[in-house]
C-alpha positions as CSV (number, residue, x, y, z in Angstrom):
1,X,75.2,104.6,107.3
2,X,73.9,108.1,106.4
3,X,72.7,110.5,109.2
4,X,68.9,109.6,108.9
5,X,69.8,106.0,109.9
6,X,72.4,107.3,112.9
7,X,69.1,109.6,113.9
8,X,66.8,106.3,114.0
9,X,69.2,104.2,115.5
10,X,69.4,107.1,118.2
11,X,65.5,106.9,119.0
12,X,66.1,103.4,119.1
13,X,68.4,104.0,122.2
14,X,66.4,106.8,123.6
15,X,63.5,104.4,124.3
16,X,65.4,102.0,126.4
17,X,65.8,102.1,130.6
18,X,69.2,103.1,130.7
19,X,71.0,103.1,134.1
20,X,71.8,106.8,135.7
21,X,75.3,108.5,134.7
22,X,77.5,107.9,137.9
23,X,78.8,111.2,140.0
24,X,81.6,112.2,138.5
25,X,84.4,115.5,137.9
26,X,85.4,117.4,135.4
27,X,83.7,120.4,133.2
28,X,80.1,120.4,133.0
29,X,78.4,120.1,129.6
30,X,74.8,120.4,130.6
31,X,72.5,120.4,133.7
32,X,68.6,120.0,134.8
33,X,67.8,121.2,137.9
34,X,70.4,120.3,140.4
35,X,72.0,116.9,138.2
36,X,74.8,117.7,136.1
37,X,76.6,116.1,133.3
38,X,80.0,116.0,133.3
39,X,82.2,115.4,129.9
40,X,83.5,112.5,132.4
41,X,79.8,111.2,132.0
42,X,79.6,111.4,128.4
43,X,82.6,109.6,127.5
44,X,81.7,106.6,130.5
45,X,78.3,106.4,128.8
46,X,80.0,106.5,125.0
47,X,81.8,103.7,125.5
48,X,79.1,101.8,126.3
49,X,77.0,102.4,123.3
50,X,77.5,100.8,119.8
51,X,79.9,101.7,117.2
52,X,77.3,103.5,115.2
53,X,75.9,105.5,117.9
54,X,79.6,106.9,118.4
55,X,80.4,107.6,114.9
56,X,77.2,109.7,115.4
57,X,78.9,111.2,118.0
58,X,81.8,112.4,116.6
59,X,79.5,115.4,114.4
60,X,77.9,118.5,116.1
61,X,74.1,117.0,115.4
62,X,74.9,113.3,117.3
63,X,76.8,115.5,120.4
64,X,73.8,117.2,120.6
65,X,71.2,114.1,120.7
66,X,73.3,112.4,123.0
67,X,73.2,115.2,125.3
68,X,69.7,115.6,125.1
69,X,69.4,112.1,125.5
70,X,71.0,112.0,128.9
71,X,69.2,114.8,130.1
72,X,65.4,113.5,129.7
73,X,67.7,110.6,131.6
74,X,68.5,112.9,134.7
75,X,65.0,114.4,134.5
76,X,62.9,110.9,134.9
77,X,65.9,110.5,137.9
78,X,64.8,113.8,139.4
79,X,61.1,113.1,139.4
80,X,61.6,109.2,140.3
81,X,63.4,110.5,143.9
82,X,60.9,113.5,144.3
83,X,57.9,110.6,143.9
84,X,59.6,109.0,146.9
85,X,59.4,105.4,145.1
86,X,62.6,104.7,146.2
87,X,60.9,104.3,149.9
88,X,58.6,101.9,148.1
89,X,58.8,98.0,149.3
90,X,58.8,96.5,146.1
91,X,61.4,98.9,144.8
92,X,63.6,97.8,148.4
93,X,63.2,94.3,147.9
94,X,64.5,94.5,143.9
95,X,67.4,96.6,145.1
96,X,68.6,94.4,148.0
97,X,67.7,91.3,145.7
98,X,70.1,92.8,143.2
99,X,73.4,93.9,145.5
100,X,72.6,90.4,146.7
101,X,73.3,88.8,143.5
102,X,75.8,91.7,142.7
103,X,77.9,91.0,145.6
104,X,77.7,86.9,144.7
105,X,78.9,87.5,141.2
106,X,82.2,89.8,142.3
107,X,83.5,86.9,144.7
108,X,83.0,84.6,141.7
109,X,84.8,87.2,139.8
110,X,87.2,87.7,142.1
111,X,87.8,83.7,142.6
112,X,87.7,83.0,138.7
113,X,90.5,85.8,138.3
114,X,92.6,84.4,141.0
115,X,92.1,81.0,139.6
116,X,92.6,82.3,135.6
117,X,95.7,83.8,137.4
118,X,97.3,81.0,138.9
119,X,97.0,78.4,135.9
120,X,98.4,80.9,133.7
121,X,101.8,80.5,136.7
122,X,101.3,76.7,136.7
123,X,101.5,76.6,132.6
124,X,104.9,78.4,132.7
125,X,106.1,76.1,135.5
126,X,104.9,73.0,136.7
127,X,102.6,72.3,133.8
128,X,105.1,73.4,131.1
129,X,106.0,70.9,128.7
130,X,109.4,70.8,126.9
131,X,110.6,70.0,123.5
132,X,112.3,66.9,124.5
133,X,109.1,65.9,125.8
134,X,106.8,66.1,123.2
135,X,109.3,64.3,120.9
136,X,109.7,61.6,123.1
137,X,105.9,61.4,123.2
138,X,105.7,61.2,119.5
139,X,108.4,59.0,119.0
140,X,106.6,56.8,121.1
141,X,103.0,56.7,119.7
142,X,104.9,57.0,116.7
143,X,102.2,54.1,115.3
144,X,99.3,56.4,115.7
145,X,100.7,59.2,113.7
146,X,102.1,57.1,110.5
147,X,99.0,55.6,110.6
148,X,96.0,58.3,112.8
149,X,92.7,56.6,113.4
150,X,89.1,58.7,113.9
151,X,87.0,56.2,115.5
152,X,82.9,56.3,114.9
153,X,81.2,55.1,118.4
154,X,78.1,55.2,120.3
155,X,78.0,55.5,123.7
156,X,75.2,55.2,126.2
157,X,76.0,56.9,130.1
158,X,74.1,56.4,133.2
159,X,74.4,57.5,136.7
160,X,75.0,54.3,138.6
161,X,76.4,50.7,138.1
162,X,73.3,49.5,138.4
163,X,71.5,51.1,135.8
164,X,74.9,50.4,133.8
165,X,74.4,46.9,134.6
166,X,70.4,47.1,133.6
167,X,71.2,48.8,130.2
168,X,74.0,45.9,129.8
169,X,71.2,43.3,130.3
170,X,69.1,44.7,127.8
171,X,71.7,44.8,124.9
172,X,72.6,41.1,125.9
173,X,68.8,39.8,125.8
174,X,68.9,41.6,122.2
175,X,67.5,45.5,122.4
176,X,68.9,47.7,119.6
177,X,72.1,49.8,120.9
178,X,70.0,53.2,119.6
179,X,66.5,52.2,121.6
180,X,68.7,51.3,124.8
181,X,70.7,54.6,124.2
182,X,67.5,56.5,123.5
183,X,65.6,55.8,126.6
184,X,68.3,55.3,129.0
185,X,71.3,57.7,128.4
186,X,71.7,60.6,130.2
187,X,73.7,62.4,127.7
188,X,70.4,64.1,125.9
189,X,72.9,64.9,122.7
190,X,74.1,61.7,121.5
191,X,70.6,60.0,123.3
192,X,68.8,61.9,120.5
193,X,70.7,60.3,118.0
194,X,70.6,56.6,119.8
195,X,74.0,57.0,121.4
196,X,76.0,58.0,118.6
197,X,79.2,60.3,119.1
198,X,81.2,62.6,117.4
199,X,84.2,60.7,115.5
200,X,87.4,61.2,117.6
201,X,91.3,60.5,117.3
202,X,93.6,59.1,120.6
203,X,93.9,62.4,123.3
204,X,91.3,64.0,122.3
205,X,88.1,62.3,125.1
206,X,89.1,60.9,128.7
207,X,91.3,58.2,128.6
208,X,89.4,55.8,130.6
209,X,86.4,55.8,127.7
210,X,89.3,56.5,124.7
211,X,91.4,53.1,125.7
212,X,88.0,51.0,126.2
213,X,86.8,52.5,123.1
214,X,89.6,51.6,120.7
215,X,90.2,48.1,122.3
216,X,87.2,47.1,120.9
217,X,86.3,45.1,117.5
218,X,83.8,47.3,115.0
219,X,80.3,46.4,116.5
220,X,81.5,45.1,119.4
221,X,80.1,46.8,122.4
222,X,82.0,47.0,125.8
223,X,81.4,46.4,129.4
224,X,80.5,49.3,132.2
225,X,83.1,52.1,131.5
226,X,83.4,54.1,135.0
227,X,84.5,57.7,133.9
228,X,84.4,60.9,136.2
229,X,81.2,61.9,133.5
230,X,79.8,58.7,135.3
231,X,79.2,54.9,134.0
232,X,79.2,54.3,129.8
233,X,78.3,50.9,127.9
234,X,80.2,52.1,124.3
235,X,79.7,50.4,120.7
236,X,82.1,50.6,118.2
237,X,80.7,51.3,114.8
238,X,83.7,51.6,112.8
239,X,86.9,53.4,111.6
240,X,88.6,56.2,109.2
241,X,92.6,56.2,108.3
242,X,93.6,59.5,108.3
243,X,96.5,61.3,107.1
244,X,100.1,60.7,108.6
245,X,101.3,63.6,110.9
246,X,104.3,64.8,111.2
247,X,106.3,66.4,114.7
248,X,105.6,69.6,113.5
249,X,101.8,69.0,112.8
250,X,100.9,67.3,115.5
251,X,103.3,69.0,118.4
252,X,100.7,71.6,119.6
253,X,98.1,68.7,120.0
254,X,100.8,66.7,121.3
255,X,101.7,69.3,123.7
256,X,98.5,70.4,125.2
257,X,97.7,66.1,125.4
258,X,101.1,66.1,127.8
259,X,100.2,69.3,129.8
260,X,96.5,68.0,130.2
261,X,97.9,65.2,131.6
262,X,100.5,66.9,134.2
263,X,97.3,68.7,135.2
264,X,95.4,65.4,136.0
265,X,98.2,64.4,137.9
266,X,99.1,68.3,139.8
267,X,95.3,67.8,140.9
268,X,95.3,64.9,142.2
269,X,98.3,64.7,144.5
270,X,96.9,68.1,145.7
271,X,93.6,66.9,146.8
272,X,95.2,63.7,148.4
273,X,97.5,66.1,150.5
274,X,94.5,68.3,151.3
275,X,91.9,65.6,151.8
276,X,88.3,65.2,149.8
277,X,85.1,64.4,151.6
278,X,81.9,64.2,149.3
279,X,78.7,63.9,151.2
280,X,76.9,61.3,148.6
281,X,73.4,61.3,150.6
282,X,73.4,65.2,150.4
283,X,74.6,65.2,146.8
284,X,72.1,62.8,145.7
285,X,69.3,65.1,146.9
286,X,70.5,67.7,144.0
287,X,68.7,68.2,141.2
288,X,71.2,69.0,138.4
289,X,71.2,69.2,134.9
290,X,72.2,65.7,132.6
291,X,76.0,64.7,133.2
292,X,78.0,66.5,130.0
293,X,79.1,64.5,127.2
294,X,83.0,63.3,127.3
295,X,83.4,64.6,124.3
296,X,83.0,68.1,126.3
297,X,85.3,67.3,128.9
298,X,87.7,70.5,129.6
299,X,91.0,70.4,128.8
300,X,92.5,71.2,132.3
């Protein structure tokens, strides 16, 4: 980028709202009126621009704009707190809105950390899985890497067994799977598309809709399927042979299948020792976004 395009780039930047340099030490570089800017402030303040502006940077005519920059910066600060604005309601309200929000988003932060923290411990401990045990896993499921299976499926998931049961009746009495699906399921993705999933291998969705999924004939469609997504009526539409797999191609899958499920298993003796209330009368007064598709379901 030649130093015409670093200049336009740089008036690019010098139109936006950018937020004050913080106090800091260290030399001064430049000053308006009482507000100074330290070379603490220009580095803070370099980071957080993009690579181009800080190649700019680095010769004696981007130093020089950046400066400048900052300083009509500390100039619109000066006159904003002489105006006495920050007195102003509205401008009171937006801030205390905003340390609000600020203050909700370190705790989740600071709980998400702790939490990132912790299963990082329980993957080198409780959750780890061994060698031995992923070669006893293979060994045996042995059939279903010889011979791996990707399964086509539709699926459609409601809310409640009753408008499982409702959706049942209206496959039974002869309704097309994909009309059903379309004006019943609650996962909008595959609803779309009149139920119809992503093709998926064994380990890879929640087993409770995997087992019912692959016990099933090609275009023979299931029962209710209660999963913790909520209640699924699945079709199976057919099948590809893939590939064999050996231990060493399939031991990471296999590994993270095993550890998935010590984590199933971690969480729930947990909760039973610490007890689980759910208020369903409360909940059901939530409005909440459609239930995720299994196919999204985290790994831990």
């Amino acid at each position: 980028m030649n130093r015409s395009r670093y200049r336009g780039l740089f008036f690019i930047l010098a139109g936006l709202s950018l937020p004050a340099c913080q106090t800091s030490k260290g030399p001064v570089v430049a000053q308006v009126g009482s507000e100074k800017i330290t070379m603490d402030d220009l580095q803070s303040r370099l980071q957080e621009t993009p690579t181009a502006y800080q190649q700019y940077v680095t010769t004696a005519e981007g130093r020089r704009e950046f400066v400048n920059l900052l300083l009509r910066e500390k100039t619109l600060l000066i006159e904003a707190r002489r105006s006495g604005l920050q007195h102003d309601s509205a401008y009171q309200t937006a801030l205390d809105q905003f340390k609000k929000q600020w203050k909700r988003r370190l705790k989740d932060y600071e709980d998400t950390l702790l939490v990132e923290s912790y299963l990082r411990r329980l993957r080198s401990k409780d959750l780890a899985v061994t060698d031995a045990q992923v070669q006893q896993f293979y060994d045996a499921h042995r059939a279903d890497y010889d011979r791996p299976l990707e399964l086509q499926a539709s699926h459609i998931l409601v809310s409640t067994p009753e408008e499982a049961e409702m959706a049942l009746s209206r496959l039974k009495a002869g309704e097309p799977f994909e009309k059903v699906a379309h004006e019943m399921s609650k996962d909008p993705a595959t609803a779309a598309r009149g139920g119809k999933l992503t093709p998926f291998r064994r380990g890879t969705l929640v087993p409770e809709f995997e087992d019912a999924a692959f016990a099933l004939q090609n275009g023979q469609i299931s029962g209710v399927v209660k999963t913790q997504f909520g209640y699924h009526i699945i079709k199976r539409i057919g099948q590809t042979v893939l590939p064999a797999q050996s231990l060493d191609q399939a031991k990471e899958d296999i590994r993270a299948r095993l550890e998935r499920d010590k984590f199933n298993e971690w969480v729930t003796n947990k909760q039973a020792s610490l007890g689980v209330k759910i208020d369903d009368q409360q909940l059901s007064s939530l409005a909440t976004a459609p239930p995720k598709n299994p196919q999204e379901s985290p790994s831990l």
